[in-house]
C-alpha positions in Angstrom: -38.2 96.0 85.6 -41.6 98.1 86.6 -43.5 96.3 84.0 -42.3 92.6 84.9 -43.2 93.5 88.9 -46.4 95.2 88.2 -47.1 91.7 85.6 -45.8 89.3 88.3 -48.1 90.8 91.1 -51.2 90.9 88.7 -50.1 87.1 87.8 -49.7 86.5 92.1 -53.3 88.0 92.6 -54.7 85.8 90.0 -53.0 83.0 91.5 -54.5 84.3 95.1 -57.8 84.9 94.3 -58.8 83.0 91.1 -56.8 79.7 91.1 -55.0 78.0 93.7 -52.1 76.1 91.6 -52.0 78.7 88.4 -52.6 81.4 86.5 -53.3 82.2 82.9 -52.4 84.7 81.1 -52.9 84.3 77.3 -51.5 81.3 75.9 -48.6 81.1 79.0 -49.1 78.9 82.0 -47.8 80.1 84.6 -47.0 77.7 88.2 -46.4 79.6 91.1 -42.9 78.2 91.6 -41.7 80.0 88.5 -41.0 83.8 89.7 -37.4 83.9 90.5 -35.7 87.1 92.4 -33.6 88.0 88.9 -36.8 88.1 87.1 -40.3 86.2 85.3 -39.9 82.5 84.1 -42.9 81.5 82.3 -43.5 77.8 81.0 -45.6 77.7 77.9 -47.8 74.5 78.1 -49.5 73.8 74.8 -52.6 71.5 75.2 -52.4 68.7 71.8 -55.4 67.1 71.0 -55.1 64.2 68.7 -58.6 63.7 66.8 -57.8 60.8 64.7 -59.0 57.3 64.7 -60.9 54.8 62.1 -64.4 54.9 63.6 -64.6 51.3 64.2 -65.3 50.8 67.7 -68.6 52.7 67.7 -70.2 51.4 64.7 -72.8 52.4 63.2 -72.9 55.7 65.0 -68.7 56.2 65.0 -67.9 56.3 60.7 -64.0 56.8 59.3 -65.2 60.3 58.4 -67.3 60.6 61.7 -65.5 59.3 64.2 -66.6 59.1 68.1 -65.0 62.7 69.1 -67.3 64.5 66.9 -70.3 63.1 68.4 -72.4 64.0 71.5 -72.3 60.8 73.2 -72.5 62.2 77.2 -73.3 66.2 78.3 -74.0 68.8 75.8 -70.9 68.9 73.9 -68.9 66.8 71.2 -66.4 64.3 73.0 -63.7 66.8 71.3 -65.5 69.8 73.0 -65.6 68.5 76.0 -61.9 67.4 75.5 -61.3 71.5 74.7 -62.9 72.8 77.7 -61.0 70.0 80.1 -57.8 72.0 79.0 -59.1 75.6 78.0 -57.0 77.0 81.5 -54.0 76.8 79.7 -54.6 78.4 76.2 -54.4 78.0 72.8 -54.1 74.0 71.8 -52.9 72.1 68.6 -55.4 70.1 67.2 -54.1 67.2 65.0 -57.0 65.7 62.3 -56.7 64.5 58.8 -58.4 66.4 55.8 -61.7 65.0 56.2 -62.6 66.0 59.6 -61.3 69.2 59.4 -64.4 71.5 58.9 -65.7 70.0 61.5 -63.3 69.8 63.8 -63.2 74.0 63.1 -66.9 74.2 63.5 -66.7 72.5 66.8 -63.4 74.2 68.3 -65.3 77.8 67.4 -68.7 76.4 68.8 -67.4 76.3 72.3 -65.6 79.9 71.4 -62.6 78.7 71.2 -59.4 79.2 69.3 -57.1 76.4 68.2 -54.1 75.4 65.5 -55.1 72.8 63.7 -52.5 70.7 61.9 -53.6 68.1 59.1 -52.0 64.9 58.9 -51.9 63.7 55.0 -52.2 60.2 56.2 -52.7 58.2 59.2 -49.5 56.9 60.7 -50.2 56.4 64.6 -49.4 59.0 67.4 -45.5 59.0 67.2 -45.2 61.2 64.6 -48.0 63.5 65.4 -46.6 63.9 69.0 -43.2 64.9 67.2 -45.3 67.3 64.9 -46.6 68.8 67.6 -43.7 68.9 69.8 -41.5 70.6 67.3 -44.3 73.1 66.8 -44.4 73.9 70.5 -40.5 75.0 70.5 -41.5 77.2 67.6 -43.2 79.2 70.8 -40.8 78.6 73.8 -37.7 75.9 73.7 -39.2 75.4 77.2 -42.3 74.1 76.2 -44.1 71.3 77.5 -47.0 69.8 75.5 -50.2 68.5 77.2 -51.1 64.8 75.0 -54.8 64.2 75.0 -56.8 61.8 73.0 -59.6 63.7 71.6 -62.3 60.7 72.6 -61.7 60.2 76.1 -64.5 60.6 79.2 -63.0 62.3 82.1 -65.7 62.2 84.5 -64.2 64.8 87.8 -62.3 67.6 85.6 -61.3 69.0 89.3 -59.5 66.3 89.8 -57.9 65.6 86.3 -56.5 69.2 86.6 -55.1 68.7 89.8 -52.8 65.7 88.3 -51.8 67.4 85.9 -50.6 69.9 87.4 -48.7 67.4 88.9 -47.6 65.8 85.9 -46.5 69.6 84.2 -44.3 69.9 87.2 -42.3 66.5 86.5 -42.0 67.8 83.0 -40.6 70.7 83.8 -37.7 68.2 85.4 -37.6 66.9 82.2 -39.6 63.8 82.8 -41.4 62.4 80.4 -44.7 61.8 82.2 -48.0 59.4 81.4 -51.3 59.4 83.0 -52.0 56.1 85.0 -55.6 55.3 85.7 -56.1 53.5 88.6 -57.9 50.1 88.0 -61.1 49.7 89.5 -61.9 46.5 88.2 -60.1 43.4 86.6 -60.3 45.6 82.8 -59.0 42.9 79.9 -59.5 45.7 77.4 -56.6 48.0 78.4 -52.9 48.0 78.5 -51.5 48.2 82.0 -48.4 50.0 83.2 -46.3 48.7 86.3 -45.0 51.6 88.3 -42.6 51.3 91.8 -44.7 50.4 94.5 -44.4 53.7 96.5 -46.5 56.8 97.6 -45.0 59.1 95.3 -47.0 61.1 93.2 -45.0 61.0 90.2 -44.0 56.7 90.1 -41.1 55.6 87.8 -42.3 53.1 85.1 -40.8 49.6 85.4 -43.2 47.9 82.6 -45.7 48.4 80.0 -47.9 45.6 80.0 -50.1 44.4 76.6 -53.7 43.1 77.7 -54.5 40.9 79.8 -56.5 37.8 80.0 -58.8 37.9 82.9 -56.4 36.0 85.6 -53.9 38.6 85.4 -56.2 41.5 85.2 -57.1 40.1 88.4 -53.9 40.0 89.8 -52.3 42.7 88.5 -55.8 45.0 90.6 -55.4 43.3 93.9 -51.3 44.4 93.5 -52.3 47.7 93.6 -48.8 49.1 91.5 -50.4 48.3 88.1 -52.4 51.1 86.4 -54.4 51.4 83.1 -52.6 52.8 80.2 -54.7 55.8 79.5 -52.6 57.1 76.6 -52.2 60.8 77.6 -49.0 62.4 78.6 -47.4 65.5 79.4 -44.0 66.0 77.6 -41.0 68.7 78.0 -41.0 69.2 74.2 -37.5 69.6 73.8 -36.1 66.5 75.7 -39.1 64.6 74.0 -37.4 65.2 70.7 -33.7 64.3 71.9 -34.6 60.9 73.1 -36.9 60.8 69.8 -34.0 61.2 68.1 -32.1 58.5 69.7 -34.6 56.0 69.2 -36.2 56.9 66.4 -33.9 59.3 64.3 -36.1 58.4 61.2 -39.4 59.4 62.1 -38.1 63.0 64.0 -36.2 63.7 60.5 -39.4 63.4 58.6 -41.7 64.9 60.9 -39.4 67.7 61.4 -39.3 68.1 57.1 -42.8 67.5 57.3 -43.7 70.7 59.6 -41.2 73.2 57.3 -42.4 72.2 54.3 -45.8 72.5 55.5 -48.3 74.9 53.6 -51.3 77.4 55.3 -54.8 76.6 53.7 -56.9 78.9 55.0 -57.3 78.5 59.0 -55.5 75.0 58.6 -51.4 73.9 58.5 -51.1 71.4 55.9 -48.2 69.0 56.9 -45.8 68.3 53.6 -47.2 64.6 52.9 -43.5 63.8 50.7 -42.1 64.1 54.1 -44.9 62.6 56.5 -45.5 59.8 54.7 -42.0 58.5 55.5 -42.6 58.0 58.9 -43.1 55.2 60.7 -46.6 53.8 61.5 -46.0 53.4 65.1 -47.1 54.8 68.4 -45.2 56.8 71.0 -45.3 53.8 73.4 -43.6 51.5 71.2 -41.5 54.6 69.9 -40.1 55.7 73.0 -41.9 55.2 76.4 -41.1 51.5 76.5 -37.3 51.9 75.7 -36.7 55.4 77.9 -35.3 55.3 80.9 -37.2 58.1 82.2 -40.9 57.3 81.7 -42.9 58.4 84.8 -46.2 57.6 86.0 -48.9 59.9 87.4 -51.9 58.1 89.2 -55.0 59.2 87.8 -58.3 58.7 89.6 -60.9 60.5 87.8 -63.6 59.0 86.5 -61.7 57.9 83.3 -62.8 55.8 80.2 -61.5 55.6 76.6 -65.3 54.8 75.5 -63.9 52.3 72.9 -67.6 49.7 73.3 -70.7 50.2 73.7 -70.6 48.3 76.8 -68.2 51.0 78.1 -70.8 53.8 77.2 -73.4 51.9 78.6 -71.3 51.7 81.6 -71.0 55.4 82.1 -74.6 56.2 80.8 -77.9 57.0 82.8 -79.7 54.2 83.7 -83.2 52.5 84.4 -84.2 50.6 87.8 -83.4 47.9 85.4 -79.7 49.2 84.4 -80.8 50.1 80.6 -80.2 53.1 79.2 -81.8 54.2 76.2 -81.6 57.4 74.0 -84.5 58.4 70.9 -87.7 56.4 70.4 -87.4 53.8 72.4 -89.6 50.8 74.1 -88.6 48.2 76.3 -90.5 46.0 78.3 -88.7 43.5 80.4 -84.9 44.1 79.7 -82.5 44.3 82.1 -78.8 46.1 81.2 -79.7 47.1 77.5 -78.1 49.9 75.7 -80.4 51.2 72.9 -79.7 54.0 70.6 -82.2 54.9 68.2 -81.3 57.8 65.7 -84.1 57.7 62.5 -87.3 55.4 64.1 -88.4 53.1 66.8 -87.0 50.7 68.7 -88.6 48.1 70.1 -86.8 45.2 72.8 -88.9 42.5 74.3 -87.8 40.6 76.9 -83.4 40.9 76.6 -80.9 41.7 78.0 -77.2 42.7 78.0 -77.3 44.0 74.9 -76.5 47.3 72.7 -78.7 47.9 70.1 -77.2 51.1 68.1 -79.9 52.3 65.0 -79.3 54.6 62.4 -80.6 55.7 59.1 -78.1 52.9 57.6 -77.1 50.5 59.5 -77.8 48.5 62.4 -76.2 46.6 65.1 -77.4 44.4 67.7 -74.7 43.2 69.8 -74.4 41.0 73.3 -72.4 43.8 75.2 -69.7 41.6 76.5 -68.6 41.1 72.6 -69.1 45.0 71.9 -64.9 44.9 72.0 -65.1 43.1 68.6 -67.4 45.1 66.7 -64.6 46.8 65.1 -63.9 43.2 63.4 -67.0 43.4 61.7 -67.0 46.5 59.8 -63.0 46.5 58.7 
């Protein structure tokens, strides 16, 4: 009992001095709530990155075997770095990539000095099954785990702030709720799912609706209600009552994963999932899988500066501009443009008199796009 006081004060100071909502002390994350009189409860929350994707979006810069997260498109880091570090308070993550990407992805985990698990998927089959991957790996450390879902190509502008919902968010989980992040519109968006949430102050809303995309009407409508809320695709899961209501839904998919994980094989500093068993799963995502049929799908409002970067126009959006709104990166002249977006990776780039457009060069391949069509550049190069 010496040992547990003397660890429960050090973990009390830290919280004191260091941190206001936690404390971390090796891969454990440890809320304040969670010293009891009889003892130490600790809550293992494992950060899961999912770096997958086709590439398409961000063409020609984002390729299948170089997709957006591996590339430097804001700050200093990789969008997968800076995905890391958004998280590193809370220790050792899973990161989920397929075989390709997966030197890299090492090379760019250890760049930033970090440590990771990285599981290999044999082939892509949506984030269902690699949430149930991951989840069932978490209870291999605690069967109180709660997993942290992050999309490894997401802008988070205010990390401050992002932290402080999700420490929100890990609290509902550790009620069992199965929690999703909610951005909170700030415009009529057409590009994004929307979820519909009780119209309440709460910070942790029950989900009434998932909502497809909009046209523009209801975008409109659905901003000035003020209880609709981007579907950011990150969550933050109780691992093990994720799997039971898997496993009512979709008894399938948690059967396979599950085989998929014990028959998986260690190659080198990577888990290689058995693909017998993986490929059996369904192709599906954990929306359709399980947060639109639950019953307990919650909703934590998220304003932070957030952006799925899936156009061009949506990094030009986010990007440092001109007096004229462009924003240009490599060699680069313009000379009356207005709102242009021009990336130039292997020679010059020259724009007279445009504007609204992206104009993304590299050593092969080229696109010049309006940026109100950059959703549908991804039809172009599938």
């Amino acid at each position: 009992m010496g040992c547990i006081f003397i660890f429960a004060l050090c973990v009390v100071i830290a919280n004191a001095l260091l941190l206001p909502n936690l404390a971390c002390t090796g891969n454990l994350y440890i809320m304040p709530h969670q010293f009891l009189a009889e003892g130490l409860f600790m809550t293992v929350v494992v950060p899961v990155v999912l770096s997958g994707g086709s590439g398409s979006r961000l063409w020609p810069k984002s390729r299948q075997f170089y997709p957006k997260q591996l590339h430097k498109l804001y700050g200093d880091c990789t969008m997968l770095q800076h995905t890391l570090k958004r998280v590193d308070h809370l220790g050792e993550p899973i990161v989920i990539c397929n075989n390709e990407q997966r030197f890299m992805v090492a090379d760019q985990v250890q760049a930033i000095g970090q440590r990771a698990q990285i599981i290999l998927d044999p082939i892509a089959r949506n984030t269902a099954p690699a949430i149930a991957v991951a989840a069932l790996s978490a209870l291999q450390k605690s069967q109180d785990a709660i997993i942290v879902v992050l999309a490894a190509d997401h802008l988070i502008e205010n990390t401050e702030e992002f932290r402080r919902c999700l420490d929100i968010a890990i609290e509902a989980a550790e009620e069992r709720k199965l929690v999703t992040f909610g951005v909170v519109p700030t415009k009529p968006e057409t590009g994004y799912g929307y979820i519909k949430t009780a119209a309440n102050n709460s910070p942790v809303k029950p989900v009434l609706q998932f909502v497809e995309k909009p046209n523009r009407e209801l975008a409109e409508e659905y901003l000035a209600a003020g209880c609709y809320y981007w579907n950011s695709g990150m969550f933050v899961f109780p691992a093990a009552p994720l799997v039971d209501e898997l496993e009512r839904l979709q008894p399938e998919l948690v059967r396979h994963a599950r085989a998929s994980l014990e028959n998986a094989q260690k190659d080198l500093d990577f888990l290689r999932l058995g693909a017998a068993n993986f490929e059996k799963c369904s192709n599906i995502s954990i929306d359709y899988a399980l947060m639109e049929h639950t019953s307990n799908a919650w909703t934590v409002p998220l304003l932070a500066g957030w952006s799925d970067l899936g156009s061009w126009d949506a990094v030009w959006d986010v990007a440092q501009k001109d007096d004229f709104g462009n924003s240009c990166e490599g060699d680069v002249i313009l000379q009356d443009c207005h709102d242009c977006f021009v990336m130039a990776d292997t020679r010059l780039v020259t724009l007279l008199g445009l504007n609204n457009l992206a104009v993304i060069e590299t050593a092969d391949g080229i696109l010049v796009v309006d940026k109100t069509k950059s959703q549908d550049v991804k039809n172009i190069v599938s």
